[in-house]
Backbone as CSV, one residue per row, in Angstrom:
resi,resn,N_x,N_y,N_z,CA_x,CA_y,CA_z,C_x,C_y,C_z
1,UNK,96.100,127.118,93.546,95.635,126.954,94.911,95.752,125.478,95.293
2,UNK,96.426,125.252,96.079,96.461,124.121,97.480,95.230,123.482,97.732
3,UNK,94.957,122.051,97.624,93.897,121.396,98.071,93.909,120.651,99.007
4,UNK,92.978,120.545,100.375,93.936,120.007,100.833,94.324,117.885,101.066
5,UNK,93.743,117.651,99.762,93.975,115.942,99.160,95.502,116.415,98.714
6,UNK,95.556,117.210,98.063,96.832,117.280,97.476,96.913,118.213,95.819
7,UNK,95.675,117.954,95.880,95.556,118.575,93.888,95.979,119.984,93.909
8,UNK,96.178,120.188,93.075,96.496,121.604,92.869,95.548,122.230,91.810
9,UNK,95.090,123.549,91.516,94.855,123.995,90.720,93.357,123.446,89.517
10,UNK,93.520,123.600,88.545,92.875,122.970,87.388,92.806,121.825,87.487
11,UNK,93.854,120.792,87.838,93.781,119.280,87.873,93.141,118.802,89.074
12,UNK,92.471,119.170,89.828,91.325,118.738,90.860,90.216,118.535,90.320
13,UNK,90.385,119.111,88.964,88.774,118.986,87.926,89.190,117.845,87.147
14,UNK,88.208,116.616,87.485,88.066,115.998,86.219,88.070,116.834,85.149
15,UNK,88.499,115.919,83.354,88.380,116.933,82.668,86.741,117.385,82.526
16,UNK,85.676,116.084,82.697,84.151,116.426,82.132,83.833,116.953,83.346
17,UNK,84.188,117.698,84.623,83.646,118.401,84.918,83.100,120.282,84.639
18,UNK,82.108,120.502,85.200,81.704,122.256,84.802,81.339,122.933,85.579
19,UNK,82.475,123.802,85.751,82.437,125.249,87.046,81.209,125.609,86.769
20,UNK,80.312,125.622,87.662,79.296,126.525,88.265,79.575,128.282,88.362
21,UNK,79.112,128.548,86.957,79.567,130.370,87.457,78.344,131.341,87.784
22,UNK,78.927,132.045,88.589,77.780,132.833,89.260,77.758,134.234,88.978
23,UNK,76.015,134.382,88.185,75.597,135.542,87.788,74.743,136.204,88.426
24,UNK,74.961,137.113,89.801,73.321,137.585,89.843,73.281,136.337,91.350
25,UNK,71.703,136.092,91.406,71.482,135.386,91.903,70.671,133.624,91.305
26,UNK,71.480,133.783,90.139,70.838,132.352,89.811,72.362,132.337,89.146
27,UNK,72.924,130.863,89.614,74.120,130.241,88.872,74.088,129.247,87.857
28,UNK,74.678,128.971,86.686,74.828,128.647,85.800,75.961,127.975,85.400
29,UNK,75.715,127.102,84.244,76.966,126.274,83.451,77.115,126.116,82.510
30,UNK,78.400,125.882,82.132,78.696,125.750,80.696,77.294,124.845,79.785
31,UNK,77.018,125.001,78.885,76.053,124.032,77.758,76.598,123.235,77.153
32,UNK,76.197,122.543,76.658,76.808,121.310,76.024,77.338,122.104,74.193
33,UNK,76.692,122.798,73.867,76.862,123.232,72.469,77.841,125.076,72.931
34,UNK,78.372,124.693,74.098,79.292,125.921,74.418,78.748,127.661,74.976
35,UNK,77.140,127.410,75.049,76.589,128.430,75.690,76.542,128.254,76.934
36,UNK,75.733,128.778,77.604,75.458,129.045,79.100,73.890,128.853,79.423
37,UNK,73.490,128.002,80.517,72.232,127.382,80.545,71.998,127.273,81.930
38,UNK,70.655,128.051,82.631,70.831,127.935,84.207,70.620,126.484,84.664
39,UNK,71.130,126.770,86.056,71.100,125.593,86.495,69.570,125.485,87.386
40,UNK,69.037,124.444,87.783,67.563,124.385,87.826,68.114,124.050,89.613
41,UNK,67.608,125.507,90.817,67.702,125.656,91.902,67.285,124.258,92.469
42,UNK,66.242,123.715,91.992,65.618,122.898,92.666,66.702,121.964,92.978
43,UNK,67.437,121.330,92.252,68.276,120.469,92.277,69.785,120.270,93.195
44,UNK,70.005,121.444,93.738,71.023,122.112,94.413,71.087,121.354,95.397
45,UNK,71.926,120.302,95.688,72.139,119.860,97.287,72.617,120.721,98.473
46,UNK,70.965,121.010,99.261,70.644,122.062,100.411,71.316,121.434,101.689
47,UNK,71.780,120.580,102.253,72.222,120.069,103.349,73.563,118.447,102.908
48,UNK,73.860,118.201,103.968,74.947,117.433,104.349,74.264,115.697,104.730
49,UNK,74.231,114.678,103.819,73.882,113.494,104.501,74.995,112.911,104.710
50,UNK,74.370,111.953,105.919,75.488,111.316,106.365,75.194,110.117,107.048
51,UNK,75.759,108.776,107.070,75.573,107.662,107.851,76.917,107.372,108.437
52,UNK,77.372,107.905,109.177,78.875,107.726,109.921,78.903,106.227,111.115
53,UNK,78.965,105.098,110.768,78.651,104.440,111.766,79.863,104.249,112.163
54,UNK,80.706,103.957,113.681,81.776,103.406,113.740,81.565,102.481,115.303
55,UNK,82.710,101.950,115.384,82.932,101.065,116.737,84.843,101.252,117.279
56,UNK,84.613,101.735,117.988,86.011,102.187,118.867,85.877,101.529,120.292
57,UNK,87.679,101.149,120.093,87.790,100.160,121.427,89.002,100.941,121.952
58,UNK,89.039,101.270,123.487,90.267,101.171,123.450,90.593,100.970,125.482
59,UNK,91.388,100.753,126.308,91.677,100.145,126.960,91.834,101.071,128.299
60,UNK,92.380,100.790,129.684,92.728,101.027,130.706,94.186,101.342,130.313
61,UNK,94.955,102.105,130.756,96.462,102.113,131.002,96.722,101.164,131.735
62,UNK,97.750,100.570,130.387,98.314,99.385,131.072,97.458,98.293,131.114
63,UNK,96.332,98.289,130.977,95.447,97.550,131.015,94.859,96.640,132.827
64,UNK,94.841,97.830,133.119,94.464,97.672,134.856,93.272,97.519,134.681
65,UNK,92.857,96.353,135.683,91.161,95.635,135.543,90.394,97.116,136.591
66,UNK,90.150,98.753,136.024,89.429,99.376,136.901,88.084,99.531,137.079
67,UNK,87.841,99.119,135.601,86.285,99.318,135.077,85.676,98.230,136.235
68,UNK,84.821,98.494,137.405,84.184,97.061,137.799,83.332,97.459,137.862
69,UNK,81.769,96.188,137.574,80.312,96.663,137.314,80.353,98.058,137.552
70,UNK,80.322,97.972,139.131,79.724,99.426,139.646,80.093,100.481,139.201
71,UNK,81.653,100.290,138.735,81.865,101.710,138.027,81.155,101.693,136.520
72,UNK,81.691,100.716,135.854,80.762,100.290,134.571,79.144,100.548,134.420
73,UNK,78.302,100.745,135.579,77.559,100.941,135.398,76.780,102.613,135.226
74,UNK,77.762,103.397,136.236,77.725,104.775,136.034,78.697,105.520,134.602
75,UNK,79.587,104.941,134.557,80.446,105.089,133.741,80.192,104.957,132.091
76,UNK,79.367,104.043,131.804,78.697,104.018,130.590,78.000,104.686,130.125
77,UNK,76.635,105.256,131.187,75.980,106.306,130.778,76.426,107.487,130.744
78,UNK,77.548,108.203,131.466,78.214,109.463,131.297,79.269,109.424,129.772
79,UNK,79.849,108.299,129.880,80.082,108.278,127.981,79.199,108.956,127.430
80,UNK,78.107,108.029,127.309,77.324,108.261,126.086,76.727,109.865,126.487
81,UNK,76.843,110.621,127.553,76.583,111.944,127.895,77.626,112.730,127.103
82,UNK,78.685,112.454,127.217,79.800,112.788,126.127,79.739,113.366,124.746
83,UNK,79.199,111.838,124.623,78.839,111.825,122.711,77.901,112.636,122.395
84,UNK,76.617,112.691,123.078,75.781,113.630,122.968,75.928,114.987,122.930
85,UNK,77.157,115.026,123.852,77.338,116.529,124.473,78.163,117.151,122.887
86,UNK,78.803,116.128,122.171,79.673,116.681,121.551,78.876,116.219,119.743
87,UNK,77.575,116.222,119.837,76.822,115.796,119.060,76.794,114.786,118.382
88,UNK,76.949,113.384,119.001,77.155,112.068,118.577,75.783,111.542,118.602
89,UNK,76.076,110.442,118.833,74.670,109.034,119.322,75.523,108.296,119.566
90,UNK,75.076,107.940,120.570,75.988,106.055,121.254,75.047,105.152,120.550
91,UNK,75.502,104.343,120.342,74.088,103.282,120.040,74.041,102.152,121.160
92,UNK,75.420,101.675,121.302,75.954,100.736,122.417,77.624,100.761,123.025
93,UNK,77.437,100.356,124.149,78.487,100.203,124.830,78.519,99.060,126.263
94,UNK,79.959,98.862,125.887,80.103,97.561,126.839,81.135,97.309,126.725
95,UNK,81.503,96.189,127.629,83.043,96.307,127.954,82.960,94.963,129.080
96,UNK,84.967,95.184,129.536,84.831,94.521,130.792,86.585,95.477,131.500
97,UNK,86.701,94.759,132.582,87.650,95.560,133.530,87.978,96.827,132.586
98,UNK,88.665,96.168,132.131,90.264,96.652,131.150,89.665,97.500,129.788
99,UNK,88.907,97.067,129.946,88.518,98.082,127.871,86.736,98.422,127.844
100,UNK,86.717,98.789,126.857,85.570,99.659,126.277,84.920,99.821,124.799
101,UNK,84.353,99.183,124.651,83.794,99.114,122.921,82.257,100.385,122.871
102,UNK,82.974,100.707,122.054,81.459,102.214,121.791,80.974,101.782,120.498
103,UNK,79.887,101.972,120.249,79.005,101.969,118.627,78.455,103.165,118.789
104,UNK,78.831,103.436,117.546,78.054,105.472,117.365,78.518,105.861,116.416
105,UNK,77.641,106.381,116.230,76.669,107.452,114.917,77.677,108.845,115.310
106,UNK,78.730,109.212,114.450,79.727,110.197,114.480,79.090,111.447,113.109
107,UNK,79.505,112.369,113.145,79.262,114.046,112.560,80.324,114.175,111.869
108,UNK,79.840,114.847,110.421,80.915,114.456,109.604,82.097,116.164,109.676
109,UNK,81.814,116.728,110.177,82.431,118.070,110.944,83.353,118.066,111.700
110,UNK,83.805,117.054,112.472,84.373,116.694,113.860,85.405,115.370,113.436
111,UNK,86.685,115.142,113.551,87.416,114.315,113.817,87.226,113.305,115.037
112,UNK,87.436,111.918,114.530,87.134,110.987,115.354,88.052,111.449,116.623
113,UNK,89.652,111.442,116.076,90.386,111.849,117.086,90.091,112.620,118.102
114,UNK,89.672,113.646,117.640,88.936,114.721,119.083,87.880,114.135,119.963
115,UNK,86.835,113.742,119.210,86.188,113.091,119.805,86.595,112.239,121.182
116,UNK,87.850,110.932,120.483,87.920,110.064,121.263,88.820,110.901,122.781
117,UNK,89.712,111.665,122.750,90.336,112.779,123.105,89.602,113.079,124.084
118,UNK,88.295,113.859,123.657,87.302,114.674,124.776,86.585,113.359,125.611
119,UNK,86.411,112.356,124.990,85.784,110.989,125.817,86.997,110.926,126.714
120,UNK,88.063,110.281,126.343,88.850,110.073,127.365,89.348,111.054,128.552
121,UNK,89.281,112.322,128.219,89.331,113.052,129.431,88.489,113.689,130.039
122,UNK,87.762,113.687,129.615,86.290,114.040,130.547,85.779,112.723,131.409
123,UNK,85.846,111.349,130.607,85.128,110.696,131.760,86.901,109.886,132.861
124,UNK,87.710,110.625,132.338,88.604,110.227,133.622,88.902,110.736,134.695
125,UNK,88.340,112.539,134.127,88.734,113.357,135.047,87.005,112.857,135.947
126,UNK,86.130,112.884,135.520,84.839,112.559,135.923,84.965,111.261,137.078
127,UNK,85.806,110.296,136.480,86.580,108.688,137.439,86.791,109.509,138.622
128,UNK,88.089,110.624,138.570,88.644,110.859,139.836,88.015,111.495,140.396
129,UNK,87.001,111.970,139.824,86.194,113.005,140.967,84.810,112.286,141.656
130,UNK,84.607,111.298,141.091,83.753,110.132,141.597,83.803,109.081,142.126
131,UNK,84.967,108.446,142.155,85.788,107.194,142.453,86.809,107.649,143.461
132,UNK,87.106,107.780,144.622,88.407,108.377,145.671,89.135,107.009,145.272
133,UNK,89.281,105.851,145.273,90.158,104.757,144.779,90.298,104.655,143.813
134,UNK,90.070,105.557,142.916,90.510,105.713,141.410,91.227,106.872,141.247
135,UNK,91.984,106.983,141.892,93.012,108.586,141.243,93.908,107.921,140.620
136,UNK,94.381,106.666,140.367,95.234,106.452,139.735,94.810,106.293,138.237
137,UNK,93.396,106.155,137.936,92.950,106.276,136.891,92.872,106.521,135.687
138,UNK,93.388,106.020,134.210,94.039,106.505,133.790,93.418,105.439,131.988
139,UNK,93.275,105.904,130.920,93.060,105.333,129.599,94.614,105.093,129.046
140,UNK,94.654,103.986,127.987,95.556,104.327,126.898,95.640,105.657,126.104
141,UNK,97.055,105.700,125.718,96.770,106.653,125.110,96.459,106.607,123.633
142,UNK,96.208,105.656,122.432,95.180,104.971,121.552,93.749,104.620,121.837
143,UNK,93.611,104.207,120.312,92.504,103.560,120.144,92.533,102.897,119.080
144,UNK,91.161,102.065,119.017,91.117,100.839,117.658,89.557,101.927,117.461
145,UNK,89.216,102.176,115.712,88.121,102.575,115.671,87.833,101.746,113.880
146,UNK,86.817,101.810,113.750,86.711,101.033,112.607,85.210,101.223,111.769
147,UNK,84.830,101.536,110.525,83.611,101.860,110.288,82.750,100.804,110.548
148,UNK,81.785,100.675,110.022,80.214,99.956,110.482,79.377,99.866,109.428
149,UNK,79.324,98.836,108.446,78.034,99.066,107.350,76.486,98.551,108.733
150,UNK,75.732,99.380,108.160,74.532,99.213,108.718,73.664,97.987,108.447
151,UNK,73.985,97.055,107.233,73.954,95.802,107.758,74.308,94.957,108.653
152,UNK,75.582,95.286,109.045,76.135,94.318,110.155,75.534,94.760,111.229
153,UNK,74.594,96.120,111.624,74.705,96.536,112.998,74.405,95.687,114.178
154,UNK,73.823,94.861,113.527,72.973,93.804,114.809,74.032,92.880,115.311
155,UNK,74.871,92.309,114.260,76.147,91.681,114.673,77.247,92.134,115.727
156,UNK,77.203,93.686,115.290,78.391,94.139,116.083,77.176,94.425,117.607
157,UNK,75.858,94.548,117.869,75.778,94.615,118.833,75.735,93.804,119.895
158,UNK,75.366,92.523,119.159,75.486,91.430,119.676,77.006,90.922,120.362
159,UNK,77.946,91.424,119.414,79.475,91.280,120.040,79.362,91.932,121.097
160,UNK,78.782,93.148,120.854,79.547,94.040,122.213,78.825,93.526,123.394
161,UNK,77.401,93.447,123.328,76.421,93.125,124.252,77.696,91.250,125.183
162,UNK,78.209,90.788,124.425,78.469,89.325,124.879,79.602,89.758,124.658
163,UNK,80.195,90.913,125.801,81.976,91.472,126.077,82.077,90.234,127.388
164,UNK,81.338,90.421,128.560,81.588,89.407,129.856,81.658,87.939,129.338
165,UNK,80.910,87.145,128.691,81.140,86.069,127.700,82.448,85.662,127.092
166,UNK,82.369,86.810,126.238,83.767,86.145,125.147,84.990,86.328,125.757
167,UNK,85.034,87.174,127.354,86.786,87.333,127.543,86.798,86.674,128.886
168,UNK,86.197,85.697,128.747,86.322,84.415,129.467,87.447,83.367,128.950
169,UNK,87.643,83.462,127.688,88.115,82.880,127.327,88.837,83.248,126.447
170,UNK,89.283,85.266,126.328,90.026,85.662,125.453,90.573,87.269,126.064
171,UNK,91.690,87.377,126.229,92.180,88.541,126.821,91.956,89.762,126.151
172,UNK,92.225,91.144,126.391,92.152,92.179,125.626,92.832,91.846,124.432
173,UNK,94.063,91.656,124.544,95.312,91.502,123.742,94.872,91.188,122.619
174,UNK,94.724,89.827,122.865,93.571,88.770,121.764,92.831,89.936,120.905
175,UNK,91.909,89.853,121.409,90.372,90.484,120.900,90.987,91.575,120.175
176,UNK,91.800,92.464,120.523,92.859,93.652,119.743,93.254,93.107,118.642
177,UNK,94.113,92.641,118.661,94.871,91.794,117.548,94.209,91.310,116.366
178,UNK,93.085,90.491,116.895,91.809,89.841,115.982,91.259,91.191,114.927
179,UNK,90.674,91.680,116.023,89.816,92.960,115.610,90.556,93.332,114.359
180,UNK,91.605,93.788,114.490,93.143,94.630,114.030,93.047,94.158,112.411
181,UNK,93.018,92.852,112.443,93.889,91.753,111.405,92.097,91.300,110.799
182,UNK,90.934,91.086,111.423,89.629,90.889,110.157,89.021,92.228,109.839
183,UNK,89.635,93.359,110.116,88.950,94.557,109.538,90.443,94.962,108.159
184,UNK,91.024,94.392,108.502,92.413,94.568,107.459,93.665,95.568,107.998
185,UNK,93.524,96.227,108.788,94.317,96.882,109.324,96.120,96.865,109.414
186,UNK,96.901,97.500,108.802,98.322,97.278,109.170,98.605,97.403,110.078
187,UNK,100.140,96.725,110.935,99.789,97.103,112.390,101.325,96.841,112.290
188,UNK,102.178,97.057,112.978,103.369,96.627,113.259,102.856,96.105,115.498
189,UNK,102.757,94.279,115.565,102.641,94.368,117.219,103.631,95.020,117.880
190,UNK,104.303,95.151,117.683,105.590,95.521,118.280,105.189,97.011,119.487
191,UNK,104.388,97.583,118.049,103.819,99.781,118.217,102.175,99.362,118.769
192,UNK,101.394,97.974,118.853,100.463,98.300,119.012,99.838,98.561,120.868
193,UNK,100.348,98.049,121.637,100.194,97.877,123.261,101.578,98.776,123.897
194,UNK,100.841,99.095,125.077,101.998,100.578,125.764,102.869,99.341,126.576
């Protein structure tokens, strides 16, 4: 059988691992002296933990300055209506014209991709139906997304919180690129901007 990392078969098992075989309603494992010894229910991991933190950026088509306050200001909270809707947490968001930085708490069930997918077309189609000078309205079709140790969180909010600040003196482009190259990222510039 097909895994889908790639393993096949028997060799997906370490060798010191031990199939769990099931008798009845109490399952069991091999013994160390080659018998069979239940396994103690209590111990059974009953649920899924998870600390998914990430931060995703990604831009205007073309990078058209559309985002302005006023839209930025309705526009942020229907994001984070998004994430919710699709069982996230925003933690923060901010931005300026041209782009969009999200912090959030992601589900380990769900591909970022979709996610970012259902964000981008829900709150564009949401733009044109709210904005009459926005039908031209329109996202990249990327994104930059990147994990989050929960130590740094205060750092990265502080970045995002001081988006009007720092691109005073630094374009999307920039801030892309940067981002790109101190999280380690390969990139060919050439493939990274439409």
């Amino acid at each position: 059988m097909e895994c889908s990392d790639g393993w096949s078969g028997g060799a997906a098992q370490p060798a010191d691992a031990e199939p769990v075989v099931e008798n009845g309603p109490f399952p069991f494992r091999p013994g160390w002296g080659g018998g069979i010894v239940q396994v103690d229910l209590e111990f059974i991991m009953a649920g899924t933990f998870s600390q998914i933190l990430l931060h995703a950026v990604f831009s205007t088509k073309r990078r058209e300055p559309w985002i302005t306050v006023d839209v930025a200001e309705r526009l942020y909270p229907y994001i984070g209506g998004i994430i919710r809707a699709e069982k996230g947490v925003l933690y923060d968001i901010n931005g300026v014209e041209d782009h969009v930085h999200l912090y959030f708490r992601w589900r380990t069930d769900e591909s970022v991709s979709n996610l970012m997918r259902t964000v981008k077309a829900r709150s564009s189609k949401w733009i044109h139906d709210t904005f009459s000078g926005l039908s031209a309205f329109a996202w990249q079709d990327g994104y930059a997304v990147f994990s989050v140790s929960k130590s740094r969180e205060e750092m990265l909010k502080a970045y995002i919180a001081g988006q009007r600040e720092h691109h005073m003196g630094k374009d999307f482009k920039s801030e892309l690129l940067w981002l790109l190259k101190s999280q380690g990222v390969e990139f060919d510039e050439r493939y990274v901007f439409d």
